[in-house]
Residue frames relative to the residue before (quaternion, step in Angstrom):
aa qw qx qy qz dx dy dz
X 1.0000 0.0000 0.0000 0.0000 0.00 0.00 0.00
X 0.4897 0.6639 -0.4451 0.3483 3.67 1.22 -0.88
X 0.7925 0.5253 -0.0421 0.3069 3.01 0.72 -1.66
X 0.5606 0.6724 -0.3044 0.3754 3.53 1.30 -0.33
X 0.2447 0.7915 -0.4251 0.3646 3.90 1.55 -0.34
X 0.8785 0.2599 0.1726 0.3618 2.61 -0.01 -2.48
X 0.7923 -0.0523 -0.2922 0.5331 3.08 -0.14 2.02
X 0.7854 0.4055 -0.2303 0.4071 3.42 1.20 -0.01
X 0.1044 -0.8993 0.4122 0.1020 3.41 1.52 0.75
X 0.7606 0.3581 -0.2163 0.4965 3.53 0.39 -1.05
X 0.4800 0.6172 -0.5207 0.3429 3.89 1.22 -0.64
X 0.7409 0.5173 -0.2892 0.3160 3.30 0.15 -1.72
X 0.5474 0.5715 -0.3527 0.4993 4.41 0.61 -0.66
X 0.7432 0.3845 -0.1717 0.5199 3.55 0.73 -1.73
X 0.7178 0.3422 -0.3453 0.4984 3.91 0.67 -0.33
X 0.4651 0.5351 -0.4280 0.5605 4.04 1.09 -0.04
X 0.7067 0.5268 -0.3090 0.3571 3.77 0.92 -0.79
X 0.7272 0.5670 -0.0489 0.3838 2.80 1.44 -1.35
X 0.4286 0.5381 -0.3349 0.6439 3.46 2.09 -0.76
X 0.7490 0.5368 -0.3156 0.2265 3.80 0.29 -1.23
X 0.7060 0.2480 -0.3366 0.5716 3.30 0.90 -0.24
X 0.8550 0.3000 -0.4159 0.0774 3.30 0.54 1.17
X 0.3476 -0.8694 0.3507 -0.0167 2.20 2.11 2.00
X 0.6555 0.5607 -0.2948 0.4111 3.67 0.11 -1.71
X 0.8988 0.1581 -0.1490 0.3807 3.39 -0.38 -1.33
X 0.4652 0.5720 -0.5920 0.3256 3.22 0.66 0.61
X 0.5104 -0.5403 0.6240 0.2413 3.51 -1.43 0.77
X 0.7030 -0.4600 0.3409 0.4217 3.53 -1.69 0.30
X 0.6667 0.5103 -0.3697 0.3980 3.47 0.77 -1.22
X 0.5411 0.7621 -0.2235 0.2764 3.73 0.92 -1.16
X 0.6952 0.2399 -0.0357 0.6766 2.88 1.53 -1.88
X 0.5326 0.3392 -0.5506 0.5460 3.52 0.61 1.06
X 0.5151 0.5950 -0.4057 0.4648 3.87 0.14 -0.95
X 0.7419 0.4464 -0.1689 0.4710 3.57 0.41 -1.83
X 0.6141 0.5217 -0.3420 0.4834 3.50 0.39 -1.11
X 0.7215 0.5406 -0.2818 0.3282 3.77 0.26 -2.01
X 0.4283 0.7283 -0.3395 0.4134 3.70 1.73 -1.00
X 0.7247 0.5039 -0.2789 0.3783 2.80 0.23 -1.96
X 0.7574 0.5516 -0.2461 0.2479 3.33 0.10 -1.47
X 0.5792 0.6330 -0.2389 0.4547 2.93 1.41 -1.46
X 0.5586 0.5636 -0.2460 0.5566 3.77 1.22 -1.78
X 0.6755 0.5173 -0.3478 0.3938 4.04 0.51 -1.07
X 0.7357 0.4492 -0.2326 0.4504 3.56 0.97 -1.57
X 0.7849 0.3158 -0.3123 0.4320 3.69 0.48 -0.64
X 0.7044 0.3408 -0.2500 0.5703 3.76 1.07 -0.20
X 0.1834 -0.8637 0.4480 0.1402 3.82 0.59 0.84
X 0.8822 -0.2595 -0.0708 0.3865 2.87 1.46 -1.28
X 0.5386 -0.7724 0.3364 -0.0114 2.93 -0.27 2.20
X 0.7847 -0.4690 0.3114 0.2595 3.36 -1.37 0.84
X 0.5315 -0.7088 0.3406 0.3147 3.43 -0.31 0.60
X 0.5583 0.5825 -0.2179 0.5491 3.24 1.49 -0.48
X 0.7612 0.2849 -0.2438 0.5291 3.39 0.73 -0.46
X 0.4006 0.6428 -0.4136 0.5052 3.76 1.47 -0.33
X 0.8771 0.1163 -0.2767 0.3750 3.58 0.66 -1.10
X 0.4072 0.5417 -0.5320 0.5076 3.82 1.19 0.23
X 0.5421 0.5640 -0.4505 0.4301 4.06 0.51 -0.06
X 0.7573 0.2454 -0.2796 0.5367 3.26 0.63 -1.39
X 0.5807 0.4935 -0.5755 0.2967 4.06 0.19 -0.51
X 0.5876 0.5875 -0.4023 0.3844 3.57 1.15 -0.94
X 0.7724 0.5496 -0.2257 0.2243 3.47 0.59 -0.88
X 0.3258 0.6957 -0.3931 0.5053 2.81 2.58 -1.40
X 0.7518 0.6150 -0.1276 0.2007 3.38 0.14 -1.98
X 0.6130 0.4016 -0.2149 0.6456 3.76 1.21 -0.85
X 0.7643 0.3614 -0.3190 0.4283 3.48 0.43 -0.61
X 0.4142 0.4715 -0.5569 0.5440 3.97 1.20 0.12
X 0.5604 0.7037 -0.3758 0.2228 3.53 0.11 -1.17
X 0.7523 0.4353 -0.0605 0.4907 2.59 0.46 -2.21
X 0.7730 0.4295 -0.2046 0.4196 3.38 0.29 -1.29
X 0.5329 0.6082 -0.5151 0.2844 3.73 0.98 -0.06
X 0.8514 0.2743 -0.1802 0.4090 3.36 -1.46 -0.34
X 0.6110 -0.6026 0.2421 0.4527 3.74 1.40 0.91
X 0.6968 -0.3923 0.2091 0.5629 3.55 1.29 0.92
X 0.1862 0.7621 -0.5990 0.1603 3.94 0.78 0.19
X 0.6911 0.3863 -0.4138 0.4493 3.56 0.27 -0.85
X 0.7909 0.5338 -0.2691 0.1304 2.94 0.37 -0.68
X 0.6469 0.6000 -0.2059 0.4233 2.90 2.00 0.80
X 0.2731 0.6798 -0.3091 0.6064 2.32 1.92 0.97
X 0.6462 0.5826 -0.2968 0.3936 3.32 0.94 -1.03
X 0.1923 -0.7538 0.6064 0.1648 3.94 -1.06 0.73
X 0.9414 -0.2112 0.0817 0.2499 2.94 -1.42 0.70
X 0.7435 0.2377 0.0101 0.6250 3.77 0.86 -1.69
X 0.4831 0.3730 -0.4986 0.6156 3.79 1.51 0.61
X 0.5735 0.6102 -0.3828 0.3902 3.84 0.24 -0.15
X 0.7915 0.3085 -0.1138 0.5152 3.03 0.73 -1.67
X 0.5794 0.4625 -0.3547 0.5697 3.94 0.90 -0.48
X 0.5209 0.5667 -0.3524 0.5323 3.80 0.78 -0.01
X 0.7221 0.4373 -0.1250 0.5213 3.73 0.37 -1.40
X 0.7023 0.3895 -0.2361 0.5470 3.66 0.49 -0.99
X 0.8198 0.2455 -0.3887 0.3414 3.91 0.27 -0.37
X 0.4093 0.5207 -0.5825 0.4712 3.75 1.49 -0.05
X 0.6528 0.4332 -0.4416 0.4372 3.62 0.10 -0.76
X 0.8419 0.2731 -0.3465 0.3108 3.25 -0.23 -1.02
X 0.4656 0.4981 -0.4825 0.5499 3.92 1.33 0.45
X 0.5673 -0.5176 0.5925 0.2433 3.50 0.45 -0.01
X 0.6191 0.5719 -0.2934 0.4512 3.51 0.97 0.46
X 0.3265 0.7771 -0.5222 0.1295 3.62 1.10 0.38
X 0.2059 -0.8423 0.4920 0.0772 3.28 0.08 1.50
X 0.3050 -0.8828 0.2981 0.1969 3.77 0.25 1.07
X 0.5364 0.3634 -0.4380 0.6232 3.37 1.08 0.54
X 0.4468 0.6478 -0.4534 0.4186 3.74 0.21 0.02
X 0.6998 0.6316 -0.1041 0.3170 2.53 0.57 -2.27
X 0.7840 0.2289 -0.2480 0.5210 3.55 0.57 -1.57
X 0.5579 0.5100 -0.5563 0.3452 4.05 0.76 -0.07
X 0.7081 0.5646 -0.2736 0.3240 3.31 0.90 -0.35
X 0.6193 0.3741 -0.3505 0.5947 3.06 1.47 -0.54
X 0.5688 0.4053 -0.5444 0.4646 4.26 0.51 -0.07
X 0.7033 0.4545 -0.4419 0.3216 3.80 0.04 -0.21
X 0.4055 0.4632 -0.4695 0.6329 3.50 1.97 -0.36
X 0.4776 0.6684 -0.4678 0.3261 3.83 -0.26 -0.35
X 0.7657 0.4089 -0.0722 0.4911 3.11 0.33 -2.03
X 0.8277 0.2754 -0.1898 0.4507 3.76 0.79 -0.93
X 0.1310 0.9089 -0.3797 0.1119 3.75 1.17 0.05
X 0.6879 0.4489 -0.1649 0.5461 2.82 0.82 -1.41
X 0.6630 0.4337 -0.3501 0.4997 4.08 0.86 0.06
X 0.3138 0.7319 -0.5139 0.3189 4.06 1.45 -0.32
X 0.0753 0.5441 -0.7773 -0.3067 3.90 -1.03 -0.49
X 0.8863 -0.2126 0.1679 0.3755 3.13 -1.93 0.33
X 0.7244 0.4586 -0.2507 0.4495 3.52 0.25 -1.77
X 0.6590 0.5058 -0.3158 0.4584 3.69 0.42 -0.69
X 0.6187 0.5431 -0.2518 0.5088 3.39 0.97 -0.81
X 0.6643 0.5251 -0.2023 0.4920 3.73 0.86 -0.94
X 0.7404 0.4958 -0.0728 0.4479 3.05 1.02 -1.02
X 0.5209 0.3224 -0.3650 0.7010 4.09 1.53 -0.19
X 0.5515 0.5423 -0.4749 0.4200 3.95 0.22 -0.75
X 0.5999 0.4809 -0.4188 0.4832 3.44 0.22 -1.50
X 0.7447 0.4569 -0.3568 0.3307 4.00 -0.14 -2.01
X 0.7169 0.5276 -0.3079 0.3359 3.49 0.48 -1.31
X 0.6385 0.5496 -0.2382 0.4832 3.57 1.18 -1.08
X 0.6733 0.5336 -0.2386 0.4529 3.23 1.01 -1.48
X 0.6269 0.3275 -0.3200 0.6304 4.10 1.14 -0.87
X 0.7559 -0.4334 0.4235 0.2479 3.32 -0.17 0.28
X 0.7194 0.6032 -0.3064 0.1573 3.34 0.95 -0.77
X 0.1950 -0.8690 0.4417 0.1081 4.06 -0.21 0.62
């Protein structure tokens, strides 16, 4: 998905569509992996087609219902470097969705003691970076 920007303007809207309805079957890593895309697409194309500006945000509306459904259920599933790759690209889309945010940082809570270093560095950054204290 990173990669679809560049030379494939219209690809990248129609493959955000196409990931979105299948929010569901994606595994934790998936909806990190998928998410980390985005971000990546956000940082090197600041600003993107308008069409793909708003298939970003419907995608995001979307991952965050997901996530945020059933009081964050999925999101306990999620391990360590899904957590933190999760936190770091809502932020770095400009999307620190602030209830997200804190399910994401209590499920780092619960699993802390499994973080290595980089993973640590890397929710700190999100939490600081949304604002959150």
């Amino acid at each position: 998905l990173a990669h679809l920007e560049h030379g494939g303007t219209a690809l990248f809207p129609t493959a955000l569509c196409a990931m979105q309805s299948k929010l569901s079957q994606l595994d934790p890593q998936g909806m990190a992996n998928t998410l980390w895309a985005v971000a990546k697409l956000h940082t090197a194309c600041p600003s993107p087609e308008p069409t793909t500006q708003l298939a970003v945000r419907n995608f995001l509306t979307a991952l965050c219902g997901v996530l945020k459904g059933q009081n964050g259920g999925a999101l306990r599933r999620f391990k360590p470097q899904d957590l933190a790759t999760t936190a770091w690209a809502l932020v770095s889309v400009g999307y620190p969705d602030r209830e997200l945010m804190l399910l994401l940082v209590e499920q780092a809570q619960t699993k802390l003691h499994e973080f290595k270093p980089q993973e640590i560095a890397r929710m700190s950054w999100a939490v600081s970076a949304a604002g959150l204290r």
